[in-house]
C-alpha positions in Angstrom: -39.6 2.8 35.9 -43.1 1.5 36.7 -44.1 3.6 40.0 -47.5 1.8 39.9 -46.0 -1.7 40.5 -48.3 -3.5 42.8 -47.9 -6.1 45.5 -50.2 -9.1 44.7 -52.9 -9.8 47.3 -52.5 -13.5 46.6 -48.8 -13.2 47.5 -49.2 -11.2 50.3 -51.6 -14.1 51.9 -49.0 -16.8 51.3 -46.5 -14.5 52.7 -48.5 -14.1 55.8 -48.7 -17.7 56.2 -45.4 -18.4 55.5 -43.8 -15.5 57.4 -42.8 -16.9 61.3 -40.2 -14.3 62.1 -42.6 -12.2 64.4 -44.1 -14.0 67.2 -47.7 -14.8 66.9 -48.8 -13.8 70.7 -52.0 -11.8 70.3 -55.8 -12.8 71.2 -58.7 -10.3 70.1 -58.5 -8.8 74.0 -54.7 -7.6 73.3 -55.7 -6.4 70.1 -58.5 -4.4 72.0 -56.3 -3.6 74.6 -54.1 -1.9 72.1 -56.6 0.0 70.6 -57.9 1.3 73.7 -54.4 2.0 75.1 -53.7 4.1 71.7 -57.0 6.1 71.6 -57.4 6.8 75.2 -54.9 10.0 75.9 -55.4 13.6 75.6 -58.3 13.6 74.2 -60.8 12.7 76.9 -58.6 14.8 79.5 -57.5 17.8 77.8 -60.2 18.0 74.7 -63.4 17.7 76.5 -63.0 21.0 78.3 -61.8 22.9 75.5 -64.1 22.2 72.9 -66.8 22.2 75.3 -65.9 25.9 76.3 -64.8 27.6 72.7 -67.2 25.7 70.4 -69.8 23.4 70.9 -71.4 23.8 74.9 -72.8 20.8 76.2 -73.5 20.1 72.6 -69.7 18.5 72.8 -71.4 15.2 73.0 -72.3 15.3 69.3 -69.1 16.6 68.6 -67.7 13.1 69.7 -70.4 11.5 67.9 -69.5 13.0 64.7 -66.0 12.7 64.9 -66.7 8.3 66.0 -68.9 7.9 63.3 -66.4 9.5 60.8 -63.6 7.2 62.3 -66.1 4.0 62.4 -66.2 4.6 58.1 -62.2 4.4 57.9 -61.9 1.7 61.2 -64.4 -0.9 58.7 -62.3 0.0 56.2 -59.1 -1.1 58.0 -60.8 -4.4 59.1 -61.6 -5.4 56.0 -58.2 -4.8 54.9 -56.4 -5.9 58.2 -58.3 -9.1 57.8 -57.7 -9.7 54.1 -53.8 -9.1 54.3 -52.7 -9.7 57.6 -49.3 -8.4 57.7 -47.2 -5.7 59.8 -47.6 -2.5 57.3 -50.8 -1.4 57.9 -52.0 1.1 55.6 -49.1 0.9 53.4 -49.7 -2.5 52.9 -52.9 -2.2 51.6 -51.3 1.4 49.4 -49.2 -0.9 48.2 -51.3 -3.9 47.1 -54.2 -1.8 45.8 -52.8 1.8 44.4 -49.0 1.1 43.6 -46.0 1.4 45.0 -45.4 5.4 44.6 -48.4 5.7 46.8 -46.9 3.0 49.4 -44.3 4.8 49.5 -46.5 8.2 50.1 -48.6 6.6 53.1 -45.5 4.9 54.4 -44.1 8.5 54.4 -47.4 9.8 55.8 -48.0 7.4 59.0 -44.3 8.7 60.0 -46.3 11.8 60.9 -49.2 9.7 62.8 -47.1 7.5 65.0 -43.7 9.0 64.9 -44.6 12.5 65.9 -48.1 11.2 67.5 -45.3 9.4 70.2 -43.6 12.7 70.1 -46.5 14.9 70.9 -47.8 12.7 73.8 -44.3 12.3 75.1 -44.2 16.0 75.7 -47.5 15.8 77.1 -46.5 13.3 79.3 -43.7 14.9 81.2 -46.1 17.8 81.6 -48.4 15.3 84.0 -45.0 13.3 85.6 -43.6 16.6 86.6 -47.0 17.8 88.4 -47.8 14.4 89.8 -44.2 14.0 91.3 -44.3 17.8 92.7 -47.9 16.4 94.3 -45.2 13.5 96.3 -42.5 15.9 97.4 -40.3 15.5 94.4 -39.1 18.2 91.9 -37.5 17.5 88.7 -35.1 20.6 88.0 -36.9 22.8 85.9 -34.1 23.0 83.0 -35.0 19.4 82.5 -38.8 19.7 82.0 -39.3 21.4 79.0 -38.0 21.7 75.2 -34.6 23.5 74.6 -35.0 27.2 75.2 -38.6 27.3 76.5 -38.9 29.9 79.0 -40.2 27.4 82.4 -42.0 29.1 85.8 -40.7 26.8 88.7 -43.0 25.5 91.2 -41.4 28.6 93.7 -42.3 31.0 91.2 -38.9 31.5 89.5 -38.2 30.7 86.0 -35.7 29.4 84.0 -34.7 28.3 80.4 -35.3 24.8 79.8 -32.1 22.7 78.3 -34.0 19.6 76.9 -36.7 17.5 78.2 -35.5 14.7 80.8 -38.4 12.9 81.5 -40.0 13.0 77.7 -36.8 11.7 76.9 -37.0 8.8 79.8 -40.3 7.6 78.9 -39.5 7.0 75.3 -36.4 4.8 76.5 -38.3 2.6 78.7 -41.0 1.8 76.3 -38.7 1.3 73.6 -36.8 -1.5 75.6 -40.5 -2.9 76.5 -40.8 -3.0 73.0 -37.7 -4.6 71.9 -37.5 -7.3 74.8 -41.6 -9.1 73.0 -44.7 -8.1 71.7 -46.4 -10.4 74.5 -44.4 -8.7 77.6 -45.3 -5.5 75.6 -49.5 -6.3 75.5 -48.9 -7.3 78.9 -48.2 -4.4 80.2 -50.4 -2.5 78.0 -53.3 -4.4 79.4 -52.4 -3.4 83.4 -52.2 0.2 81.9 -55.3 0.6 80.2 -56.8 -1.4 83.7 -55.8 1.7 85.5 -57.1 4.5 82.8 -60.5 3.0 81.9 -60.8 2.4 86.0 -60.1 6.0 86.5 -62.6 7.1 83.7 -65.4 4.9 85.6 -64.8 6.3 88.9 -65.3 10.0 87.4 -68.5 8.4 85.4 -69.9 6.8 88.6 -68.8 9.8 91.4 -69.4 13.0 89.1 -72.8 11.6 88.0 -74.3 12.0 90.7 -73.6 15.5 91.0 -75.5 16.3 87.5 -77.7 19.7 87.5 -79.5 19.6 84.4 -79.9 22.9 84.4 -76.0 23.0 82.7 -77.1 21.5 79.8 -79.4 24.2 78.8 -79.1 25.4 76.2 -77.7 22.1 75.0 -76.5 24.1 71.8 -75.4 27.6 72.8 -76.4 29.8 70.1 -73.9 31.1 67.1 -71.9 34.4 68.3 -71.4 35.8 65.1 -68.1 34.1 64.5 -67.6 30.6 62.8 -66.9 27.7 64.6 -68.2 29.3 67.8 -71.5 27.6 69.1 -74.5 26.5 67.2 -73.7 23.9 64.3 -70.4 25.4 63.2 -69.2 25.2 66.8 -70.2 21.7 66.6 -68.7 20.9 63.6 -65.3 22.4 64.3 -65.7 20.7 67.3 -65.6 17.4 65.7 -62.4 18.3 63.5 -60.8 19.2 66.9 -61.6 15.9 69.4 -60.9 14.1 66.1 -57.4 13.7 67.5 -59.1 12.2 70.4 -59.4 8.8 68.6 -56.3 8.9 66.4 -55.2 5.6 67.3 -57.6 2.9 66.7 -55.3 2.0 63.0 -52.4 1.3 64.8 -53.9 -2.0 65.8 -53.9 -2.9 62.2 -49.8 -3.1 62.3 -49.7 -5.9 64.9 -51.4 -7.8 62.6 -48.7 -10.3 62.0 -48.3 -10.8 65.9 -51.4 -11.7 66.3 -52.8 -15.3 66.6 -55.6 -15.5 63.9 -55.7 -12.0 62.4 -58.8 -12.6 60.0 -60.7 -13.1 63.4 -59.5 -11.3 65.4 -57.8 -8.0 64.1 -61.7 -6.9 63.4 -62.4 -7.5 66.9 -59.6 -5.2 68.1 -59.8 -2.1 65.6 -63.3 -1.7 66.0 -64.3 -2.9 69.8 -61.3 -0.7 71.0 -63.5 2.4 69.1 -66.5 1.5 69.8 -65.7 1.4 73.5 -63.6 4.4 73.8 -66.6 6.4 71.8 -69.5 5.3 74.5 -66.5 6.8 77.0 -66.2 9.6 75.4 -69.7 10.4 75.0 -70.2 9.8 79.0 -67.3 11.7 80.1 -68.2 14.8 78.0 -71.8 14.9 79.1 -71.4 14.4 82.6 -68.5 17.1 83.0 -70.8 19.4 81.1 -73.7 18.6 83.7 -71.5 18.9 86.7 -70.5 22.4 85.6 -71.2 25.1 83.4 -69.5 24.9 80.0 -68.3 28.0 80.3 -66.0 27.0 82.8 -64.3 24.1 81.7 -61.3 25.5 79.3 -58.8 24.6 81.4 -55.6 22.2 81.2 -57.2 19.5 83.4 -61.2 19.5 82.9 -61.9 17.0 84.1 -60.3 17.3 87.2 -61.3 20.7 88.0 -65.0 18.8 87.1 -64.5 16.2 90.0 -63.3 18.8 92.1 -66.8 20.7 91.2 -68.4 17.6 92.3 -67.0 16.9 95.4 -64.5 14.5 94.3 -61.3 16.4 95.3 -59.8 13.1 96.3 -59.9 12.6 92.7 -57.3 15.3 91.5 -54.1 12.7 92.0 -56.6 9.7 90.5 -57.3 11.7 87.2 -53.0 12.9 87.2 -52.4 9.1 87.4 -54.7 7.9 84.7 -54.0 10.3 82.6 -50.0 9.4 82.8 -51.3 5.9 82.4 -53.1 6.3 79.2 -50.2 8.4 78.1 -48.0 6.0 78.8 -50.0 3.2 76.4 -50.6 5.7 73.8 -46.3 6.0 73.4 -45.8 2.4 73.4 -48.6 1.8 70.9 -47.5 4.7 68.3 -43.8 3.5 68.1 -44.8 -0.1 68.0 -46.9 0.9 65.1 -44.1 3.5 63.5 -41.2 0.1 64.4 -43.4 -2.5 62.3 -44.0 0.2 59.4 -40.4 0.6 58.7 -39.9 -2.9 59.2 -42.1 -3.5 56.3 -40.8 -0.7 54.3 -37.3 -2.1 54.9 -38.3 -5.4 54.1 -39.7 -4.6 50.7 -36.4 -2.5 49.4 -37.8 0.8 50.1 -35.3 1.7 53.3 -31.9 0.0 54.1 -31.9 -3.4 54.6 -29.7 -3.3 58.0 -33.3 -2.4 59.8 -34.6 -5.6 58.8 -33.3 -7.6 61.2 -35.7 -9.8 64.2 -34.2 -10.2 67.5 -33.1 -13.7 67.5 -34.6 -14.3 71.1 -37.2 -12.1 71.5 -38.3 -12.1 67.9 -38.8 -8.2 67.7 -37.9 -6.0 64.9 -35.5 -5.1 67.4 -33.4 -2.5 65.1 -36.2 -0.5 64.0 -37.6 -0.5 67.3 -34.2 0.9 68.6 -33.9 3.6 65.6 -37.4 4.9 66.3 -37.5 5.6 69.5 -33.8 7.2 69.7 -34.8 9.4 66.6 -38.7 9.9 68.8 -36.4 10.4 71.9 -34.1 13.3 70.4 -37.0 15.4 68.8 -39.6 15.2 72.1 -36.6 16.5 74.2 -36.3 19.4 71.7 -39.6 20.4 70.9 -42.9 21.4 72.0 -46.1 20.4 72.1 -47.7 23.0 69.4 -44.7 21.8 67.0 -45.1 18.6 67.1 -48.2 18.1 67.5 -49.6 20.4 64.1 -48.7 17.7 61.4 -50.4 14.8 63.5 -54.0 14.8 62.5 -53.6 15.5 58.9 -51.3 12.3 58.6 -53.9 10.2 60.1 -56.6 11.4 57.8 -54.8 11.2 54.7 -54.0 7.4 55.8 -57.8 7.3 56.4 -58.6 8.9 52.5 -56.2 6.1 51.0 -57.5 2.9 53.2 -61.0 4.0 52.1 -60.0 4.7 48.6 -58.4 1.1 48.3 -60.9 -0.5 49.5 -62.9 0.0 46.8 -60.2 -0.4 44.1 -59.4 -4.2 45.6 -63.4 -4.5 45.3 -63.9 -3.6 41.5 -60.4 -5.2 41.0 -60.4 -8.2 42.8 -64.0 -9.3 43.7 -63.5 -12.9 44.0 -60.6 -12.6 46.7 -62.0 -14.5 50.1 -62.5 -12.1 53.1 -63.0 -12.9 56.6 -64.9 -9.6 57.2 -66.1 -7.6 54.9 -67.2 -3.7 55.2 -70.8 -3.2 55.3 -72.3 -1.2 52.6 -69.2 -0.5 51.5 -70.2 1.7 48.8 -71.5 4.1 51.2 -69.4 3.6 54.1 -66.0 4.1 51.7 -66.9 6.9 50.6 -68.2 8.2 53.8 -65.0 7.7 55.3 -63.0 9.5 52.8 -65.3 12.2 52.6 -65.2 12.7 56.2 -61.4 12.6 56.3 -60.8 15.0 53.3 -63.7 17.5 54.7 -61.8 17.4 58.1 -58.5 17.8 56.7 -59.5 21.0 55.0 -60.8 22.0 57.9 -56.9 22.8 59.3 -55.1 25.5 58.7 -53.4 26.6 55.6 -49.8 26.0 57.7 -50.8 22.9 58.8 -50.6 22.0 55.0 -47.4 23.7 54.0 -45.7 21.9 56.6 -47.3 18.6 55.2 -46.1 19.8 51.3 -42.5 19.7 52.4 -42.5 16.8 54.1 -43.8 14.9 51.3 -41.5 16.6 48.6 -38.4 15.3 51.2 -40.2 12.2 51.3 -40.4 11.8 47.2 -36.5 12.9 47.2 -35.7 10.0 48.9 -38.0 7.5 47.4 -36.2 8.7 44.2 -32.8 8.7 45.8 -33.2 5.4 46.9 -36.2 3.5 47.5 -37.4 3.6 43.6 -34.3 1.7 42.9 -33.9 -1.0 45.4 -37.4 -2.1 45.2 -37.5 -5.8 45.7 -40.7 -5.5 43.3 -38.0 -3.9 40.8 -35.8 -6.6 41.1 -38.4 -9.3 40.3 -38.8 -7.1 36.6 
């Protein structure tokens, strides 16, 4: 039993090549596109305010910078990789071709918790917005149906009631899981008229609550320490960055569409790093001009930026920022299980899951059946649960993905020098480390339950790699 077996680069190449059954549909823009529509979400309208408020001040903005130059390391590592083996797995792919197939299997496992429970998380989110917006136009959805089984909801009269399961959570995940299985083209498509309307919205605050800037609220740029860690000064800005972190989870899911995409070496580059590099600069301008609007102090809220435009005059704006932020919501979900589908896919085609999920649509050349199975599985769990419990194990499966696409790399480079590669990471014996280092000081930045819950779900994980996947490995069939 060799758990170390390795896919060969060289194969995987010729496999790429060869390989027709996913339609080839995507310029650099989609890929963009995609990245934008997966980073853009909570972060920029929930994060900002929070963080500004509990740890960092105005100094917030260096708390995006961190957390984008950390993510720049790993998103140079993924192009390298994305460009060199072009194929639908992302970073178990490149476990799998650099580290063995035991750790394939582990960051297989892992980006389950990214992209499966990242959809999950934002689903929930996004029924919190639909249900406000809607009430804004005169419509109520029955309160039973807008929260996770159990959950204790206040109506809009002011009664409450216990929530049975989450309707419209449960709605969006159907929709964009026919979107996904009908083509990756209509799919882009209508990511692209999505992201239109969210970046708009973010340019309209930029532009409109500019103007309204007292300098005045940026001073002191960096509130000073209050005794407790993680509070001000440059703990507060520190923590700060571990927190907006999950404001550019995202950005690697582009990296799984890269056998949909037209000319992958070119391109997928492109796309994984201009999606980050312009949702950074966004991020940076939102967070200092909400800060300058109004004082820090009072921007922990649920909707900051909102109650910011409102601050500067831009009350019209309230229904605008509710709309964008259901738009980039929206992209984020159809982005995460298009990322989670194409994993599996992989996995499946490789031995390590049933084969009956390895099946392409023979019209609309989808992995149609691991499209379907993720988002009914995604569907069932965001009508169940909330928000905090879903959302806890999200960030430390990204970064973890993050420590291994760094870590490999550098193996493939000491390994395989030779190999040809469209892009190449720039000092990549600084930036590789840098982006592990980044990752693994952020993950232990999270709490202690945080990583029990990730401990069990990789011992369930290595159960059933050794209950089945070890054993059908089409690399243990070859031996």
């Amino acid at each position: 039993m060799n758990l170390l077996r390795r896919k060969s680069v060289t194969d995987l190449q010729k496999e790429a090549l060869t390989d027709h059954s996913l339609k080839r549909a995507l310029g650099a823009l989609n890929l963009t596109m995609l990245g934008i529509g997966a980073i853009i979400g909570t972060g920029i309208f929930v994060l900002t305010g929070t963080v500004a408020a509990l740890n960092a001040g105005p100094a917030v903005v260096l708390s995006f910078v961190l957390a984008g130059v950390a993510s720049i390391f790993a998103a140079l590592c993924y192009s390298e990789f994305a460009s060199l083996v072009p194929m639908a797995g992302s970073a178990y792919t490149y476990g799998y071709a650099t580290l063995g197939e035991i750790f394939a299997w582990i960051i297989g496992w892992d980006l389950v918790l990214e992209y499966a429970l990242g959809a999950v998380t934002v689903a929930i989110g996004w029924s919190g917005y639909v249900v406000s917006f809607l009430h804004d136009v005169g419509f109520d959805v029955p309160c039973a149906l807008s929260a996770a089984r159990g959950t204790t909801v206040t109506c809009f009269d002011g009664t409450t009631a216990t929530a049975v399961f989450n309707l419209p959570a449960v709605v969006i995940i159907a929709l964009v899981t026919t979107l996904l299985v009908i083509g990756i083209k209509e799919s882009a498509n209508v990511n692209n008229v999505i992201v239109f309307v969210k970046v708009a919205v973010v340019l309209l605050f930029i532009v409109g609550a500019s103007r309204a800037i007292d300098p005045a609220n940026w001073h002191p740029f960096m509130p000073p320490n209050t005794g407790v860690r993680g509070e001000f000064g440059w703990t507060g800005v520190m923590t700060g960055a571990g927190i907006v972190f999950f404001a550019y989870i995202g950005f690697d899911a582009v990296s799984t569409a890269a056998q949909e995409a037209r000319n992958p070496q070119k391109d997928m580059p492109i796309g994984i790093i201009g999606s980050l590099l312009i949702c950074t600069l966004l991020y940076i301008l939102v967070s200092g001009i909400a800060t300058g609007v109004m004082s820090y102090k009072d921007l922990n809220v649920p909707d900051p930026i909102a109650v910011a435009a409102d601050h500067a005059g831009l009350g019209w704006m309230s229904s605008l920022i509710k709309l964008g932020a259901i738009a980039g919501l929206s992209s984020v979900i159809l982005v995460m299980l298009l990322g989670q589908s194409r994993v599996f896919w992989t996995m499946s085609k490789d031995g390590l899951l049933p084969q009956f999920v390895n099946q392409i649509h023979p019209r609309f050349q989808t992995p149609w059946i691991t499209s379907i199975v993720t988002g009914v599985a995604v569907a069932f769990v965001s009508a169940l649960l909330t928000v905090r419990e879903a959302g806890s194990l999200v960030s430390i499966g990204t970064l973890l993905a993050f420590v291994i696409v760094s870590a490999g790399v550098l193996v493939l480079r000491v390994r395989e020098p030779n190999l040809p590669r469209a892009f190449k990471t720039p000092w990549v014996w600084f930036v590789a480390p840098m982006g592990a280092i980044s990752a693994v000081y952020l993950m232990a930045s999270l709490p202690w339950r945080t990583w029990e819950r990730l401990i069990i779900w990789f011992v369930a994980g290595i159960v059933i790699y050794f209950a089945y996947g070890v054993r059908h490995s089409k690399l243990a069939s070859r031996n």
